[in-house]
ZAMARGU-4260 file (C-alpha; in steps of 0.2 Angstrom, whole numbers, plus 5000, padded with zeros to 4 digits):
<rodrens>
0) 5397/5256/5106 | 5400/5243/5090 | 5414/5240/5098 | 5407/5235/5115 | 5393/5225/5106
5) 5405/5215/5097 | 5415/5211/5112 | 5399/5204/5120 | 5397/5194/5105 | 5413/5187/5106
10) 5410/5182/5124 | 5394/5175/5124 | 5397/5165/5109 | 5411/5157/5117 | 5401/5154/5133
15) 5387/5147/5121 | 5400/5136/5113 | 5407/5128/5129 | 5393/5126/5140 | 5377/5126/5129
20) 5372/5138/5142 | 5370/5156/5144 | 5366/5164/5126 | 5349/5172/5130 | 5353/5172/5149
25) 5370/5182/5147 | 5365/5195/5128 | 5350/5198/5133 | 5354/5209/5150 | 5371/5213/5141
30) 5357/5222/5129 | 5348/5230/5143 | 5363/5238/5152 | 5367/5247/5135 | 5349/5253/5135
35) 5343/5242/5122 | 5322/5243/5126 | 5317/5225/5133 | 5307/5219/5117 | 5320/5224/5105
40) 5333/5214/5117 | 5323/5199/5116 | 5318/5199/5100 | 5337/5207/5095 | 5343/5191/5104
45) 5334/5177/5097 | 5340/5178/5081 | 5355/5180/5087 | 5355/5165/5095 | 5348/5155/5079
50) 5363/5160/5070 | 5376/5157/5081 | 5371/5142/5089 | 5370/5134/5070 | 5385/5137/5069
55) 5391/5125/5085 | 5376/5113/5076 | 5390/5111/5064 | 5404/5108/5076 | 5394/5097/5087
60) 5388/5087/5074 | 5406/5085/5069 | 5409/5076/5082 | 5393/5065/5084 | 5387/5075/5100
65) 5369/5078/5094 | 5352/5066/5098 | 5342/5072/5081 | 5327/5059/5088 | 5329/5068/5105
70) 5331/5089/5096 | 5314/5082/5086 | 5303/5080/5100 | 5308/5093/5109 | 5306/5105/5092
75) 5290/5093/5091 | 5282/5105/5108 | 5294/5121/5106 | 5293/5127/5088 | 5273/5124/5089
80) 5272/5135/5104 | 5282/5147/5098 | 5274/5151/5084 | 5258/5150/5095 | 5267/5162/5107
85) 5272/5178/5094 | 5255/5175/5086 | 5246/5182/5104 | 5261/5194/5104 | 5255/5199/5086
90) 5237/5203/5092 | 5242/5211/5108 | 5231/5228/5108 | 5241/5236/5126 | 5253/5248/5124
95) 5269/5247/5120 | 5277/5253/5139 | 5267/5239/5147 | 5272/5226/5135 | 5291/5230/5140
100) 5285/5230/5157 | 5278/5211/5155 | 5294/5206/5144 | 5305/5214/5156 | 5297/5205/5174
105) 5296/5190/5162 | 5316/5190/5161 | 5319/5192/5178 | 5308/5177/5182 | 5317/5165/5168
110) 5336/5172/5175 | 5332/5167/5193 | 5325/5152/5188 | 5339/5148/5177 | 5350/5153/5190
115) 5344/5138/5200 | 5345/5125/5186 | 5364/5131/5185 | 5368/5129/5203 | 5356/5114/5204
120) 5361/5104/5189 | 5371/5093/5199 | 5362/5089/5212 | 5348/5084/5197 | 5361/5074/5189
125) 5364/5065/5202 | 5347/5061/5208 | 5342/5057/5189 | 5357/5044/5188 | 5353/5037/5205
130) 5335/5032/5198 | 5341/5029/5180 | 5334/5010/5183 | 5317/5017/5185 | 5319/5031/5171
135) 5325/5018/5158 | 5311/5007/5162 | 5299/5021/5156 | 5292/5018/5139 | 5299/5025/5127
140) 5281/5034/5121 | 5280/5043/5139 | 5295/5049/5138 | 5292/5055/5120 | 5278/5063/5128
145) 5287/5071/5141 | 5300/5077/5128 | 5285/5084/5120 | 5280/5094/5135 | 5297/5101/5140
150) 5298/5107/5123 | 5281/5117/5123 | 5286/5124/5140 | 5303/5130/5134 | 5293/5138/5117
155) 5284/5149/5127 | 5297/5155/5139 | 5311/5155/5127 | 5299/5165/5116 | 5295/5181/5128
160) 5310/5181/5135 | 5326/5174/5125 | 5332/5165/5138 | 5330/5147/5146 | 5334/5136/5130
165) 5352/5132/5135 | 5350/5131/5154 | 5333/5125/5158 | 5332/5113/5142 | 5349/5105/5146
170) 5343/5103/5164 | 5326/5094/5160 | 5336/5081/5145 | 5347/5078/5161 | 5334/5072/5171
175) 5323/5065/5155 | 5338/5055/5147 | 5352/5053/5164 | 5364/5041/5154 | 5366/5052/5139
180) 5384/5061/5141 | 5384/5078/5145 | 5393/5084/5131 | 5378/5076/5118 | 5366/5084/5129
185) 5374/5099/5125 | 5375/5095/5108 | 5357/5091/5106 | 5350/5108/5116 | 5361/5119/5103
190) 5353/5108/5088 | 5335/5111/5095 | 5337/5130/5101 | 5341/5134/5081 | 5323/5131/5075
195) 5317/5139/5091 | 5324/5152/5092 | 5324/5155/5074 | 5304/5154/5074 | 5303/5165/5090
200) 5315/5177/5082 | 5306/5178/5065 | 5291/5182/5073 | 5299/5196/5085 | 5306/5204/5069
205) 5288/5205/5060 | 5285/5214/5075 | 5297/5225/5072 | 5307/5221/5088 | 5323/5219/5080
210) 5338/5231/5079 | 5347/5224/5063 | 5365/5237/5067 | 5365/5229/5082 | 5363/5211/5077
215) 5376/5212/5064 | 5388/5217/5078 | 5387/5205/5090 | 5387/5192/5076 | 5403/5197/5071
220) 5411/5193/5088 | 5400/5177/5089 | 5402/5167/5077 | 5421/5164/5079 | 5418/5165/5096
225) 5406/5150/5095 | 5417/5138/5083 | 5431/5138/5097 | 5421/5135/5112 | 5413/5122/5102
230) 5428/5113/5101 | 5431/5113/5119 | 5414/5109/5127 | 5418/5096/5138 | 5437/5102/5143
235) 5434/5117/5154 | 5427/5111/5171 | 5408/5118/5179 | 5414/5122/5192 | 5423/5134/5187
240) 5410/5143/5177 | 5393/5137/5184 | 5396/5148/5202 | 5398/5164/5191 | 5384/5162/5178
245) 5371/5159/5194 | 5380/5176/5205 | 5376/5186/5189 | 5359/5179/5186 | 5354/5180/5201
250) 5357/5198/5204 | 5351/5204/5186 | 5336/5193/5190 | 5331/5201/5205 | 5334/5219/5198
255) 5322/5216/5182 | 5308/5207/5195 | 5309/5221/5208
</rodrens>
């Protein structure tokens, strides 16, 4: 089995790396196929993700591909939430089989609806840069605020679930920011998902929801995995990768919601 959780290290980290996307939405039903309970997954998977993904910070900020203006106010909304979020989860007095019942309807929810962002994000690119006159026109302090909001809404789902940073958040800069190249959108989601998902994960492990072994394993396969696809974001075409990330969501997504 560490041999198997350090290969899906190696691979998600490199997906992570490339795309931005698929961190949460890949490790964390990897986690539940090999039995991993659903609160251990997600909070296994959050740290995970902080480590790892400040890894590609370093790479992306290399090559001048993060917006730190833009991965503040999103952290401005998110990390507040977050913290907002574990806190409820602190003082939650059900038991612990309905809890993995919520965590685990909860996934499949965020998958489907990432699914769509994936197979979407075109068609939102496009209709983002078709009204870019009217999006630039916007002050700069509605925006700000909007930033603000996207990033609270992420906090919370990010939070239960692990997943949505990468796919959703990418999806909603497109549509907030349509001129920015893709490749420092990327950049700037990765920069914001560390203190995210690092809040989240800190949280899930005063909760006890952490499997340390396990973490260590797929950290091992990631963090290489990560610095490599980092270097290639941008090279390897969506369409060749967006199709299969939205198949496998969708069916894992529909098997965790019904």
């Amino acid at each position: 089995m560490e041999l198997a959780y350090i290969t899906a290290g190696l691979a998600v980290g490199f997906v992570v790396g490339m795309t931005g996307v698929g961190g949460g939405s890949l490790m964390t039903p990897i986690l539940l196929f090999f039995g991993v309970s659903p609160a251990t997954a997600v909070g296994t998977d959050l740290l995970y993700a902080a480590i790892t993904k400040a890894g590609g910070v370093v790479v992306h900020q290399r090559a001048r591909n993060i917006d730190w203006k833009i991965t503040g106010w999103l952290a401005a909304g998110s990390v507040p939430a977050a913290a907002a979020t574990v806190l409820l989860l602190h003082n939650w007095h059900g038991d612990i089989d309905t809890l993995n019942r919520i965590i685990k309807h909860g996934l499949g929810i965020a998958l489907l609806l990432t699914a769509v962002a994936i197979i979407c994000k075109q068609k939102l690119l496009k209709l983002a840069q078709t009204h870019a006159s009217d999006w630039l026109a916007m002050p700069d302090e509605r925006r700000n605020v909007y930033t603000v909001v996207v990033g609270l809404l992420l906090g919370v789902i990010v939070t239960l679930t692990s997943i949505g940073a990468g796919a959703l958040g990418t999806v909603a800069l497109f549509m907030l920011y349509p001129l920015l190249p893709t490749s420092r959108l990327v950049g700037t989601e990765i920069a914001h998902a560390v203190p995210l998902t690092l809040v989240a994960g800190l949280g899930h492990a005063g909760l006890g929801n952490i499997d340390w072994h396990l973490l260590g394993s797929l950290l091992i396969g990631s963090l290489p995995a990560i610095y490599f696809g980092s270097k290639l974001a941008g090279r390897v075409p969506d369409r060749v990768l967006r199709p299969l990330l939205a198949v496998m969501l969708v069916v894992t997504g529909t098997k965790l919601v019904f």
